[in-house]
Backbone as a chain_set.jsonl record, in Angstrom:
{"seq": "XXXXXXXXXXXXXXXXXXXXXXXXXXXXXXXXXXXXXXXXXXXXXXXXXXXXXXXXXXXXXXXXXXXXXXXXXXXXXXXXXXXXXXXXXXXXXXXXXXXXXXXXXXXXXXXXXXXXXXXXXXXXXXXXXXXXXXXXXXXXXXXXXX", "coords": {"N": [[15.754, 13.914, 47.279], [13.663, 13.082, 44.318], [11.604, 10.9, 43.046], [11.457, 10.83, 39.585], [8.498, 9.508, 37.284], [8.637, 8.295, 33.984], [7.177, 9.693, 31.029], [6.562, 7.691, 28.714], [5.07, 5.026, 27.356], [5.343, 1.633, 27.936], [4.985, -1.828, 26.318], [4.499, -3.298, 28.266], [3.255, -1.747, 30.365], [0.472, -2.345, 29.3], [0.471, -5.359, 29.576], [-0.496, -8.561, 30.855], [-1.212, -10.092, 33.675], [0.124, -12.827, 35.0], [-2.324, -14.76, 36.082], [-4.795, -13.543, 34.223], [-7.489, -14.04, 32.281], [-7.222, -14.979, 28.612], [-7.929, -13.083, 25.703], [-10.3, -14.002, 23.863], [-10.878, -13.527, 20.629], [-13.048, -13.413, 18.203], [-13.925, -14.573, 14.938], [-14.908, -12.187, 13.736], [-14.402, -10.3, 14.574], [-11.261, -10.59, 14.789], [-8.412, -9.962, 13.318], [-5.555, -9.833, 11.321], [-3.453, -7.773, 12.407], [-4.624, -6.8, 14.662], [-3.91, -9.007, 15.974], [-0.971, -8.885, 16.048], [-0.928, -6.705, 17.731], [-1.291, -7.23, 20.14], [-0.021, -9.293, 20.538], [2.659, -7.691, 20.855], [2.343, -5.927, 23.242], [2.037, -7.972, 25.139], [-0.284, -9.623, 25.409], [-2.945, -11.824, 26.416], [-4.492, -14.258, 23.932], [-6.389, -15.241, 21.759], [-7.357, -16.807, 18.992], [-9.921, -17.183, 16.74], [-10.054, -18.898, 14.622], [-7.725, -21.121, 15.417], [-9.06, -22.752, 16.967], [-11.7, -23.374, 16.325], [-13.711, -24.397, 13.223], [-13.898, -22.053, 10.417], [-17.09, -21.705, 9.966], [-18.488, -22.601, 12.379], [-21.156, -22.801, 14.819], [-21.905, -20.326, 16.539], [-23.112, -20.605, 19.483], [-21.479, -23.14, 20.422], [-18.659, -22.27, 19.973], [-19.169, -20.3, 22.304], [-19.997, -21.976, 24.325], [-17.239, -23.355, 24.825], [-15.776, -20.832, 25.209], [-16.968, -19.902, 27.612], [-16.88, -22.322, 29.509], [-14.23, -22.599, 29.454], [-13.083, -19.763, 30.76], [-12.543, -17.987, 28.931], [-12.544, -14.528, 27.814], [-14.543, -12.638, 25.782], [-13.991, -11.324, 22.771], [-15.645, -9.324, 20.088], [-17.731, -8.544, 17.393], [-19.983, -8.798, 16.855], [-23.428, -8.077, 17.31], [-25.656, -9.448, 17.678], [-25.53, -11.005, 19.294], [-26.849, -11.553, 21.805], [-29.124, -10.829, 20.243], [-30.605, -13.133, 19.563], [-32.054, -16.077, 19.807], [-30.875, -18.981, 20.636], [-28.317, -17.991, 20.615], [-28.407, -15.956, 22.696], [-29.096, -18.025, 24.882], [-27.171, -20.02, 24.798], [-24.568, -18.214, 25.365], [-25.518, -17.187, 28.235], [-25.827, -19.586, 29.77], [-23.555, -20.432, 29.594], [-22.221, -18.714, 31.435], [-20.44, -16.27, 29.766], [-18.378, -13.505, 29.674], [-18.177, -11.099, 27.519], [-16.896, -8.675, 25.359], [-18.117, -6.059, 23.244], [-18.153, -4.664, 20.293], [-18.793, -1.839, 18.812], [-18.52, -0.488, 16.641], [-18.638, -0.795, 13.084], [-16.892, 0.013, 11.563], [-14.366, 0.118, 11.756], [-11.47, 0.375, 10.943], [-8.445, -2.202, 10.717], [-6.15, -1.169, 11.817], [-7.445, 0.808, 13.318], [-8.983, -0.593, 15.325], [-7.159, -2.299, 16.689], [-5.422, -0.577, 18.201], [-7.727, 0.575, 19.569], [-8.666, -1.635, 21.269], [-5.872, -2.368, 22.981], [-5.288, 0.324, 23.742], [-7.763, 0.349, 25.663], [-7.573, -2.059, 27.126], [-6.331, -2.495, 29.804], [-8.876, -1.034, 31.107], [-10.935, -2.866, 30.285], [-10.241, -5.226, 31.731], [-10.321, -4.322, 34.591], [-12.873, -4.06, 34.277], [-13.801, -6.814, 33.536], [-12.962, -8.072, 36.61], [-14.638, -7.285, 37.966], [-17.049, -7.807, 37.032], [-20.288, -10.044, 37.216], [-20.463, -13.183, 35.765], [-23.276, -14.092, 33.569], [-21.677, -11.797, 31.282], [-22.149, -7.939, 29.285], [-20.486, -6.093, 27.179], [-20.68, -2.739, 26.113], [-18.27, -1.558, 23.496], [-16.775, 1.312, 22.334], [-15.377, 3.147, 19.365], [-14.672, 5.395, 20.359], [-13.732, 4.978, 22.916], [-15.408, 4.173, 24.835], [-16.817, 2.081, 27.377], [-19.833, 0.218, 28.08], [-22.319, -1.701, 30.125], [-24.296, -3.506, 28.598], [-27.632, -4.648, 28.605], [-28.795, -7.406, 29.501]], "CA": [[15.623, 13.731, 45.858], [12.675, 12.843, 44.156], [11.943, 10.063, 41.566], [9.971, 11.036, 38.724], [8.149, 8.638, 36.13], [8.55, 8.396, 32.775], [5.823, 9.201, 30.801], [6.717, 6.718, 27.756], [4.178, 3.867, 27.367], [5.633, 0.442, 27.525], [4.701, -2.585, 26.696], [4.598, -3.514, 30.335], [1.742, -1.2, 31.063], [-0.513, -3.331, 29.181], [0.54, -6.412, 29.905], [-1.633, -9.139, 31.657], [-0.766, -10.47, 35.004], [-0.108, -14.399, 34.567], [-3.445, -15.201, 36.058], [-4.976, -13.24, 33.279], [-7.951, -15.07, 31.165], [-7.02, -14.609, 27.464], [-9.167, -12.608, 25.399], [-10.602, -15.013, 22.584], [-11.55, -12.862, 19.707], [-14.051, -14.029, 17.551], [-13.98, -14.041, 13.816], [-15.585, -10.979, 12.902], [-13.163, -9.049, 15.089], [-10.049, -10.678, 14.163], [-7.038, -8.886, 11.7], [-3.47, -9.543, 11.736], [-2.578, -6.263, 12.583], [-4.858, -6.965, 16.059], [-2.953, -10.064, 16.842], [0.437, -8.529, 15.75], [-0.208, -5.57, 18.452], [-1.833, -7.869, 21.323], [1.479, -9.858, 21.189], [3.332, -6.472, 21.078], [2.004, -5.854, 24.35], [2.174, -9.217, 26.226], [-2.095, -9.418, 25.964], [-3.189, -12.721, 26.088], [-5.351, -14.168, 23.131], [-7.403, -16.68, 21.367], [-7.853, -16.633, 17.794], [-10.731, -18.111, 16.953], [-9.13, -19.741, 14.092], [-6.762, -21.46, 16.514], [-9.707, -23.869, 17.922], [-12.869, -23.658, 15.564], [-13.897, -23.89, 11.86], [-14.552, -20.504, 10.083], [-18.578, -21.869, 10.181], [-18.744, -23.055, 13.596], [-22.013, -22.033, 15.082], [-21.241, -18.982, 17.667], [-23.533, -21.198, 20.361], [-20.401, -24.057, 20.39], [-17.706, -21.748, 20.854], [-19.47, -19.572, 23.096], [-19.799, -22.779, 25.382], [-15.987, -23.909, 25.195], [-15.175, -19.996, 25.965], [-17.395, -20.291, 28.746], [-16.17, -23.7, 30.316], [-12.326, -21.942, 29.902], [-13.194, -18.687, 31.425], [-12.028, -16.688, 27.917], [-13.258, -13.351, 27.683], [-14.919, -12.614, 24.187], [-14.423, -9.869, 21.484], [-17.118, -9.626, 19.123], [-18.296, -7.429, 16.547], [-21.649, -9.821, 16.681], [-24.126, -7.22, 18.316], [-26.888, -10.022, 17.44], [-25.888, -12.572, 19.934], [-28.199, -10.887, 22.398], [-30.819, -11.04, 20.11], [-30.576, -14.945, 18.593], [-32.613, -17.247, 21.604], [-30.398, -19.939, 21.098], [-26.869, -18.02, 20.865], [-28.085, -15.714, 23.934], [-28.892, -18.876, 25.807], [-25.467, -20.402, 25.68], [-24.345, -16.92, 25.98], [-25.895, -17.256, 29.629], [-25.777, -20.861, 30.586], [-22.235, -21.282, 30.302], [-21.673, -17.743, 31.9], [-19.816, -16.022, 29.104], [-18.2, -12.473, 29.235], [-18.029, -10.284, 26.415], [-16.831, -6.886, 24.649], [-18.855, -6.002, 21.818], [-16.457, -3.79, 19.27], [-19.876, -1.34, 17.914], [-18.099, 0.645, 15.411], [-18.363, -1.852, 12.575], [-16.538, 0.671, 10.37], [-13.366, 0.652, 12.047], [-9.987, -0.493, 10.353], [-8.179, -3.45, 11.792], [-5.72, -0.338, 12.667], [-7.957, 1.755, 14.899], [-9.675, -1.582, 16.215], [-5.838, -3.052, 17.487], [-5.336, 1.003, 18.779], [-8.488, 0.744, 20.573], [-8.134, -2.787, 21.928], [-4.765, -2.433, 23.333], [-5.495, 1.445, 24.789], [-8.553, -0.18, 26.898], [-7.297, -3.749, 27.65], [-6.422, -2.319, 31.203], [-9.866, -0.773, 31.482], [-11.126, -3.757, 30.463], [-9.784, -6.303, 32.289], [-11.095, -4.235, 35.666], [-14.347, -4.439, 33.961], [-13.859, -8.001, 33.712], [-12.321, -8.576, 37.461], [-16.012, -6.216, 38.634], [-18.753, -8.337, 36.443], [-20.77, -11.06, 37.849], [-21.134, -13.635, 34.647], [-22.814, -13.443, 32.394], [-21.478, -9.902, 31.588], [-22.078, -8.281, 28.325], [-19.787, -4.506, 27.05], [-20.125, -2.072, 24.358], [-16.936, -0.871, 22.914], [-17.207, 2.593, 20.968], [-14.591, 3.503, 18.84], [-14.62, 6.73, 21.452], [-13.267, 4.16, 24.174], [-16.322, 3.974, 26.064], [-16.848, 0.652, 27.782], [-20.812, 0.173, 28.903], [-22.907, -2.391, 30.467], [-25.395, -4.281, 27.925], [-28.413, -4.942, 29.557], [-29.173, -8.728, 28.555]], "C": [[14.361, 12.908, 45.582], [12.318, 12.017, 43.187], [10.571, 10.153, 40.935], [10.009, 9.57, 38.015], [8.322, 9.034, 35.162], [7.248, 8.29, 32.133], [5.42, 8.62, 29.509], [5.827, 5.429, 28.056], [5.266, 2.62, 27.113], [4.637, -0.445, 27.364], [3.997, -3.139, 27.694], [3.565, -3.152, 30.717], [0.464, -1.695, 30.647], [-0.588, -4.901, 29.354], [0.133, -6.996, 30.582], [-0.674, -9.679, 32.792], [-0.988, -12.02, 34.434], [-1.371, -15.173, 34.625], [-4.725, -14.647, 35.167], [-6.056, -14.101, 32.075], [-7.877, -13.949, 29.85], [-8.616, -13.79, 26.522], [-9.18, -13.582, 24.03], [-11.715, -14.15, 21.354], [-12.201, -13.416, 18.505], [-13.742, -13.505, 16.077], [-13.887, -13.454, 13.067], [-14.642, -10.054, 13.409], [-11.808, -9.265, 14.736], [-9.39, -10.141, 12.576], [-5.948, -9.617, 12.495], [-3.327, -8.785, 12.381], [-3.15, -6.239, 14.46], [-4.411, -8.067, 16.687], [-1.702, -9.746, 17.026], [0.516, -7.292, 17.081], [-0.977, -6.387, 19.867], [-0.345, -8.427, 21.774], [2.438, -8.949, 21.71], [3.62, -6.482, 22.645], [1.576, -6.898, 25.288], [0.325, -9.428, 26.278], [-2.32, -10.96, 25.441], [-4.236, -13.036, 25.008], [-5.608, -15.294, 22.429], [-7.888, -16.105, 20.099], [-8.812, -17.153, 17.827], [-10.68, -18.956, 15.808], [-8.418, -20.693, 14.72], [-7.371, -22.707, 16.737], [-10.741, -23.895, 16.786], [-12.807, -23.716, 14.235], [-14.521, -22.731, 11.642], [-16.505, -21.068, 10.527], [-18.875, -22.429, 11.546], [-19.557, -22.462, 14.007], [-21.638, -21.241, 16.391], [-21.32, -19.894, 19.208], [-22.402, -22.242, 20.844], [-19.231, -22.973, 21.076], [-18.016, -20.915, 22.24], [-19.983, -20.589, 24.327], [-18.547, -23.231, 25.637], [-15.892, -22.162, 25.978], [-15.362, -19.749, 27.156], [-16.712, -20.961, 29.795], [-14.342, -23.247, 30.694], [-12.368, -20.813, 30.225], [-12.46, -17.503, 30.134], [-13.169, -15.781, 27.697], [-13.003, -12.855, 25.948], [-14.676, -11.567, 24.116], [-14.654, -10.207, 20.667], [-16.882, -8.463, 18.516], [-19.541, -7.985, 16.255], [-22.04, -9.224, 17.609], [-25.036, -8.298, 18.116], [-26.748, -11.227, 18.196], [-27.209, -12.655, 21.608], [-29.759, -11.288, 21.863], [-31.117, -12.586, 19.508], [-30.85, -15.662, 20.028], [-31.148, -18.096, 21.321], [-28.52, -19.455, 21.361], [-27.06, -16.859, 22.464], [-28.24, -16.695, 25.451], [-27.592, -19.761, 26.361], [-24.377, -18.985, 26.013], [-24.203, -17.217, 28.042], [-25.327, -18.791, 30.003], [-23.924, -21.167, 30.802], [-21.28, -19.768, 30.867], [-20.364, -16.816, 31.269], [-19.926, -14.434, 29.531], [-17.688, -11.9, 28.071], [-17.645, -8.697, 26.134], [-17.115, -7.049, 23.518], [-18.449, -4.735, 21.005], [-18.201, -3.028, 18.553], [-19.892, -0.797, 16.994], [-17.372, -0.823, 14.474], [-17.585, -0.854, 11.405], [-15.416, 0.783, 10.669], [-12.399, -0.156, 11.57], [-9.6, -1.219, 11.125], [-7.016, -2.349, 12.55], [-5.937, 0.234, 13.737], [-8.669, 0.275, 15.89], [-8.171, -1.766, 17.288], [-5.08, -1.473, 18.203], [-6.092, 0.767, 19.996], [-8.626, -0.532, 22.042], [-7.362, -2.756, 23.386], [-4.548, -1.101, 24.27], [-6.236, 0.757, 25.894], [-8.648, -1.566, 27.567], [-7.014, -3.502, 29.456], [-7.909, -2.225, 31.883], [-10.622, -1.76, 31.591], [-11.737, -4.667, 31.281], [-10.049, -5.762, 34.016], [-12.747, -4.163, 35.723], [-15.197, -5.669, 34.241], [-13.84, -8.915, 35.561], [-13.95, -8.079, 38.351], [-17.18, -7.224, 38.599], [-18.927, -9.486, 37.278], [-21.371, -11.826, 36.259], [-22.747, -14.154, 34.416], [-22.941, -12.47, 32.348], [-21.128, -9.004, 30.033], [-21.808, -6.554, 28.235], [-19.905, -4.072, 25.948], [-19.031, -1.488, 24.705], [-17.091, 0.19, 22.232], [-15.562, 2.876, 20.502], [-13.779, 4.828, 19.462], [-13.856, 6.328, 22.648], [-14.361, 4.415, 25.248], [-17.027, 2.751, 26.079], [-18.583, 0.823, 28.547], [-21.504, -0.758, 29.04], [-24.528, -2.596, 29.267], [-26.116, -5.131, 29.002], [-29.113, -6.153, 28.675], [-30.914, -9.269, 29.035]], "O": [[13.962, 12.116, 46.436], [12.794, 12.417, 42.125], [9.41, 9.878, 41.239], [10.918, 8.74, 38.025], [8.236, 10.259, 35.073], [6.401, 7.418, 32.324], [4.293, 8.823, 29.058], [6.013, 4.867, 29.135], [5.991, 2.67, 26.119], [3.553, -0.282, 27.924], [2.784, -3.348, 27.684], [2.812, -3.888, 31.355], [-0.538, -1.584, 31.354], [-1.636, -5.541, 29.264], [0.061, -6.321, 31.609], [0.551, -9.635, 32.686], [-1.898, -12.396, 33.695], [-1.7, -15.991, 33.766], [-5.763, -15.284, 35.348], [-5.555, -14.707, 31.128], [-8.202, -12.762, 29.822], [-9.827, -13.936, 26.694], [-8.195, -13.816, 23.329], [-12.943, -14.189, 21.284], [-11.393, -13.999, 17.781], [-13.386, -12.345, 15.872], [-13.263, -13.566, 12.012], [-14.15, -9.141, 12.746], [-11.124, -8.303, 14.387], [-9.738, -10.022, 11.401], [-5.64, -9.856, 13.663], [-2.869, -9.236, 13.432], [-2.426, -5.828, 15.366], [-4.494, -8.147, 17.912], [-1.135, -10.177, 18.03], [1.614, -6.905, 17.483], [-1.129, -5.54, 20.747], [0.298, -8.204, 22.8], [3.032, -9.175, 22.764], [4.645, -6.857, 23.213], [0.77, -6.639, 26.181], [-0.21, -9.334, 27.382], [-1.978, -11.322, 24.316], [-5.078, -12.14, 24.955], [-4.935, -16.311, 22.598], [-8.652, -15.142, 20.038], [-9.014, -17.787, 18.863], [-11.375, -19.959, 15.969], [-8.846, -21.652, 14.077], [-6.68, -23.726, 16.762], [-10.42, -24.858, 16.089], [-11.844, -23.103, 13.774], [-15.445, -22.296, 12.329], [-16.979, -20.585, 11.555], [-20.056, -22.776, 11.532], [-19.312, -21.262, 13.88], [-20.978, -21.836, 17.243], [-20.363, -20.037, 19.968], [-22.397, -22.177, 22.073], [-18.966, -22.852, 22.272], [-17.191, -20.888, 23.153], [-20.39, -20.013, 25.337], [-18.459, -23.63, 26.798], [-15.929, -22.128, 27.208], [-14.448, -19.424, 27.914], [-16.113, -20.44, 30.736], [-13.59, -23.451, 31.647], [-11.241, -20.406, 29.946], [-11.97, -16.412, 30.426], [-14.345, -16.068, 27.472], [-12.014, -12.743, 25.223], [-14.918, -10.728, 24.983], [-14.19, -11.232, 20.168], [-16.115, -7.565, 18.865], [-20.15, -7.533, 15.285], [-21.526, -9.38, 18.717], [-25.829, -7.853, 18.946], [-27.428, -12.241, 18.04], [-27.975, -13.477, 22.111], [-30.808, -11.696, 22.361], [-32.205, -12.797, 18.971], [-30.118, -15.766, 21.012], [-30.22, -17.651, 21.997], [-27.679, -20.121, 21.964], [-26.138, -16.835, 23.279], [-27.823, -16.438, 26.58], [-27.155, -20.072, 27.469], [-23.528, -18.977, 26.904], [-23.237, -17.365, 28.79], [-24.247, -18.881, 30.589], [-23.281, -21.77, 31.661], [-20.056, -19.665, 30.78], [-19.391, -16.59, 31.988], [-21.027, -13.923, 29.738], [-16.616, -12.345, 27.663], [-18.14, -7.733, 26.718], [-16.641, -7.891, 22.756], [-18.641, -3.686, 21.62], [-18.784, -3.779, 17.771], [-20.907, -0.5, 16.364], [-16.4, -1.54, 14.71], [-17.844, -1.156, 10.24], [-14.893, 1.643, 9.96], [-12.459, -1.37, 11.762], [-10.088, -1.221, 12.255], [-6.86, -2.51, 13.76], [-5.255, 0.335, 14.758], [-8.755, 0.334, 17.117], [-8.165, -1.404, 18.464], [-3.989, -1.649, 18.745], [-5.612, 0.719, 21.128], [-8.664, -0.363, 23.26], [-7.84, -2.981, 24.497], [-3.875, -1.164, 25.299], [-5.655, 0.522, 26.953], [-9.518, -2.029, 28.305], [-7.482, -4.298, 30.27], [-8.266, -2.928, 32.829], [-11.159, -1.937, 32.684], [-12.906, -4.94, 31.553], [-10.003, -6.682, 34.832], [-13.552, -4.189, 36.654], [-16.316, -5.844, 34.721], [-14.431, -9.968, 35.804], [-14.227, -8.677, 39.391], [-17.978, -7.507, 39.492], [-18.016, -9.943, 37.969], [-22.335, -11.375, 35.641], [-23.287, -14.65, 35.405], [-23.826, -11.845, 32.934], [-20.033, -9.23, 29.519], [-22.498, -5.754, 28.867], [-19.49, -4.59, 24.911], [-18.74, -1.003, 25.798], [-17.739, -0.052, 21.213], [-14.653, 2.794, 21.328], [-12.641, 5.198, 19.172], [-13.355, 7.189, 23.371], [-14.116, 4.822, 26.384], [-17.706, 2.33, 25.142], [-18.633, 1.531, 29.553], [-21.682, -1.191, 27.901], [-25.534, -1.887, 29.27], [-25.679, -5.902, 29.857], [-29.732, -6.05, 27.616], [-31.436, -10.234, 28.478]]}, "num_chains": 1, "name": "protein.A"}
């Protein structure tokens, strides 16, 4: 006898392994509706509400996320190009996913999220910091060349 799988998505299958650094979503990427389906699915996470003021300059948090090994989501394609936010960018060895489809509902964002949080997170376990990802609304994950 033979034991099949089910091919029902749980929970479970996205869920982070305890050692797991949280993803700390930034600002511009945060919705309800993408915190409400991260928890869903056991995905660790970091408002950025949570720790900073709405005006906090990017360069600040992007050295605490650093120093705590949280892996960023952005919808800030311009931290690349700003000297002083791609220098703490680098110095304090920050990884990132950069969300490029600035047109997308907080629906399809917490869809797309939560489909490629596995993909991800072997993206993450691969890079050598600092390590910087586009996101397409298509689910294609690619190496930003900093």
């Amino acid at each position: 006898m033979t034991k099949t799988r089910s091919k029902k998505h749980s929970a479970s299958n996205n869920a982070a392994p305890p050692d797991t650094p949280p993803l700390f979503i930034d600002r511009c990427a945060w919705s309800i509706r993408l915190g409400e389906a991260l928890k869903e699915r056991g995905i660790p996470f970091i408002p950025h509400h949570q720790h900073f003021e709405p005006a906090c300059p990017d360069e600040e948090w992007l050295a605490v996320a650093g120093r705590e090994g949280w892996i960023v989501l952005t919808r800030d394609k311009n931290i690349r190009r700003k000297p002083n936010e791609l220098k703490a960018f680098r110095d304090h060895r920050v990884i990132a996913f950069v969300l490029t489809s600035g047109d997308a509902s907080a629906t399809d964002t917490a869809a797309l999220v939560t489909a490629l949080y596995p993909k991800m997170m072997r993206k993450v376990r691969g890079a050598k910091p600092p390590a910087m990802f586009s996101v397409t609304l298509m689910g294609s994950i690619s190496v930003i060349k900093l």
